[in-house]
C-alpha positions in Angstrom: 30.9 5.1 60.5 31.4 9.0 60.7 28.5 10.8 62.6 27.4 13.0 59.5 25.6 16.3 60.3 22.1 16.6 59.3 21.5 18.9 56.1 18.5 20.9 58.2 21.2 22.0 60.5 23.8 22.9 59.1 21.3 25.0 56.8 19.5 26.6 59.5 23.6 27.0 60.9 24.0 29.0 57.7 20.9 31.5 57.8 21.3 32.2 61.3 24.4 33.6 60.3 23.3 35.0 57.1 20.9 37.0 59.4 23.5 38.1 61.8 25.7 39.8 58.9 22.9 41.5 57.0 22.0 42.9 60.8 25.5 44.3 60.8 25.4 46.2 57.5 22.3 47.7 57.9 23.4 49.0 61.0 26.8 50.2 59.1 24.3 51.8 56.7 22.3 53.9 59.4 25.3 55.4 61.3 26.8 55.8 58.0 23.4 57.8 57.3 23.4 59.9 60.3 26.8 61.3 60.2 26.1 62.1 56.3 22.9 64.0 57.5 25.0 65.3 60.0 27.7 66.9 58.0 25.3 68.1 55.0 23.7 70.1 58.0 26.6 71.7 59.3 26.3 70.5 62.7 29.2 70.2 63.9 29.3 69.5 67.5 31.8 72.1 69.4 31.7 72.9 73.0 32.5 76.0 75.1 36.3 76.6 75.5 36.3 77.2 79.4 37.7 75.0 80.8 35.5 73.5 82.9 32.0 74.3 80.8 30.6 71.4 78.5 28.0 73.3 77.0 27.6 73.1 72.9 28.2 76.2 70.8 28.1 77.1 67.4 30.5 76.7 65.5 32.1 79.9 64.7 32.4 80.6 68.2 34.7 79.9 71.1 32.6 80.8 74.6 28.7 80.4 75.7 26.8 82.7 75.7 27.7 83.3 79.9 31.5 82.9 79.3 31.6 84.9 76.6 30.1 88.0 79.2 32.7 87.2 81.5 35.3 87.9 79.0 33.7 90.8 77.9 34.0 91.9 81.4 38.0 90.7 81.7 36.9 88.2 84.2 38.4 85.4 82.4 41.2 84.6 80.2 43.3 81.6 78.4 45.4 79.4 80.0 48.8 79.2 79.1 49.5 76.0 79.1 46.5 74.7 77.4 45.1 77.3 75.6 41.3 76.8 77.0 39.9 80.0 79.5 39.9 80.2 83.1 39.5 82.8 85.8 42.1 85.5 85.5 42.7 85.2 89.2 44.4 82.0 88.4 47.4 81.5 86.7 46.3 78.5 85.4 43.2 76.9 84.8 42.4 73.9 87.5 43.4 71.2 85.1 46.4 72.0 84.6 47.5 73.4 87.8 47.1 69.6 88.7 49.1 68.1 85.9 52.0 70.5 86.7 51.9 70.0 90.3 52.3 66.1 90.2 55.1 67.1 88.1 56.2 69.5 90.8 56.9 72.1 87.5 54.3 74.8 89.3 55.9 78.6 88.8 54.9 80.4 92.1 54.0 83.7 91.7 56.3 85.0 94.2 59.5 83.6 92.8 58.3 84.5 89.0 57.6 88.1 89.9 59.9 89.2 92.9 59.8 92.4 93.7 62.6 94.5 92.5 64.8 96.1 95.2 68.5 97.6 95.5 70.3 99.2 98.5 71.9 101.7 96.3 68.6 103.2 95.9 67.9 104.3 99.5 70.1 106.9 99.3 68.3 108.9 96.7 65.3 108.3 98.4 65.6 110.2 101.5 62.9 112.9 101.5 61.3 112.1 97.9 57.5 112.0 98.4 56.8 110.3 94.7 57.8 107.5 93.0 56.1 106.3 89.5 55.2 103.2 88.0 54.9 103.2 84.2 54.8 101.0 81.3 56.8 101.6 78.4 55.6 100.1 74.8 58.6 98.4 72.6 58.6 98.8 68.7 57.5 95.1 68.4 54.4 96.2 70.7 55.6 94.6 73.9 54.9 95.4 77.0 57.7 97.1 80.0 56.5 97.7 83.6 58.8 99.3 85.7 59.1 101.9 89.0 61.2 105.2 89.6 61.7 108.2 91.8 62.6 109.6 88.4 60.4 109.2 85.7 62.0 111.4 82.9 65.5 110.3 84.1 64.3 106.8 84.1 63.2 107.2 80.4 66.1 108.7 79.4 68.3 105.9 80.6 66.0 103.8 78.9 66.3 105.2 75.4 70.0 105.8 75.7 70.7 101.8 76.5 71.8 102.5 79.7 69.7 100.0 81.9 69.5 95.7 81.4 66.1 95.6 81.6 65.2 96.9 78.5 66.0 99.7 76.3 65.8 101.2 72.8 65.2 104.7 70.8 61.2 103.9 69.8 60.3 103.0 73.6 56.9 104.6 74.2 55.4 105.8 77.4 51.8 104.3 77.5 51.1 104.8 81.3 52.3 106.2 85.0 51.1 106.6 88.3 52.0 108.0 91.6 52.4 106.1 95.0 54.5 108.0 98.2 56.7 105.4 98.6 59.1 103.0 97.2 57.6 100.5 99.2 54.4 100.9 97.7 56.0 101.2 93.9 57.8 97.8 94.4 54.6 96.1 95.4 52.5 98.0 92.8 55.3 97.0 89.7 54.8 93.3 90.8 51.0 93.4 90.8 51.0 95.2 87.3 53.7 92.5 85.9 51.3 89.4 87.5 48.4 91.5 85.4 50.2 91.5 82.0 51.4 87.9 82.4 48.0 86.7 82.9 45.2 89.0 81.3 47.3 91.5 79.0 43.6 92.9 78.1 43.1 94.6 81.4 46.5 96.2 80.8 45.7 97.4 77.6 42.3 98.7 78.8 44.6 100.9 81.9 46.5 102.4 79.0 43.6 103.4 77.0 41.7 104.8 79.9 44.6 107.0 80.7 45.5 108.3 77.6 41.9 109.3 77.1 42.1 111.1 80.5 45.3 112.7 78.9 43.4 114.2 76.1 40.9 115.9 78.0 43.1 117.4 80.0 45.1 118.7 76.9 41.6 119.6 75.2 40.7 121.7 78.2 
């Protein structure tokens, strides 16, 4: 004869697992519950974009409340390859100078912004005690750095398309300084081209400072 299965357990079989489903919707229910309280409140969870920071912010921001100094101050600025903020000392921020290393795909600084050098310039050098470094505007509102013995020369040449680097009628001098040598210029146009590549704010802050200088000169 088969060996039948008792009607008491197959019953209590049945509502043991009765019990275990209805315990699984009601959870569904509750989480289901929470995130609709959740969205009807607007609290939408969003943390700091420095790269390192996990701190929550509101919503319509992008920084803390301490990041967002430090950019204020144009001590940090976005990464460009990920978009989040880092220190503007970096190129990168930390996360993905790793990824790009292991991928050996890491720009050094020194063969991204060599210093600019030709023979046929010592020539004209010999007894010039000024040479300027200056950044030109373009009509699309980009940014030139470049160095001279010459400045007005070196604009000239500029407008008339007479140099590769860049050139154009509505090229507009936003800044200059003076060094003594072209020693110094060289090294000076590669620290102001690192600048702009990494924390274009500062540059624009040099150019307003100086043209403000400008004007009260002119005033007085």
């Amino acid at each position: 004869m088969r060996n039948r299965k008792k009607p008491g357990l197959i019953n209590s079989f049945i509502k043991s697992l009765a019990e275990q489903i209805d315990s699984k919707n009601r959870q569904g229910i509750r989480t289901n519950r929470r995130v609709t309280s959740t969205n009807r409140q607007g609290a939408v969870i969003k943390t700091c974009r420095y790269w390192n920071c996990n701190r929550n912010i509101r919503a319509n921001h992008f920084l803390c409340a301490e990041h967002y100094e430090d950019w204020e101050d144009y001590v940090i600025d976005k990464c460009p390859e990920c978009g989040r903020y880092k220190d503007v000392e970096y190129d990168t921020c930390k996360d993905c100078y790793d990824t790009l290393t292991k991928k050996n795909t890491v720009k050094k600084s020194n063969s991204q912004f060599r210093k600019e050098h030709s023979k046929a310039w010592d020539k004209g050098d010999k007894g010039v005690e000024r040479f300027f470094i200056y950044i030109l505007k373009t009509e699309k509102g980009e940014f030139y750095v470049g160095q001279t013995r010459d400045l007005r020369l070196r604009l000239g040449e500029h407008r008339d398309g007479k140099t590769k680097s860049i050139s154009g009628r509505d090229l507009k001098l936003q800044y200059y300084e003076e060094v003594s040598s072209r020693k110094s210029a060289e090294l000076r146009e590669v620290e102001l081209k690192k600048l702009l590549h990494s924390n274009e704010r500062i540059i624009r802050k040099m150019i307003q400072d100086f043209q403000d200088r400008v004007r009260e000169v002119q005033i007085n």
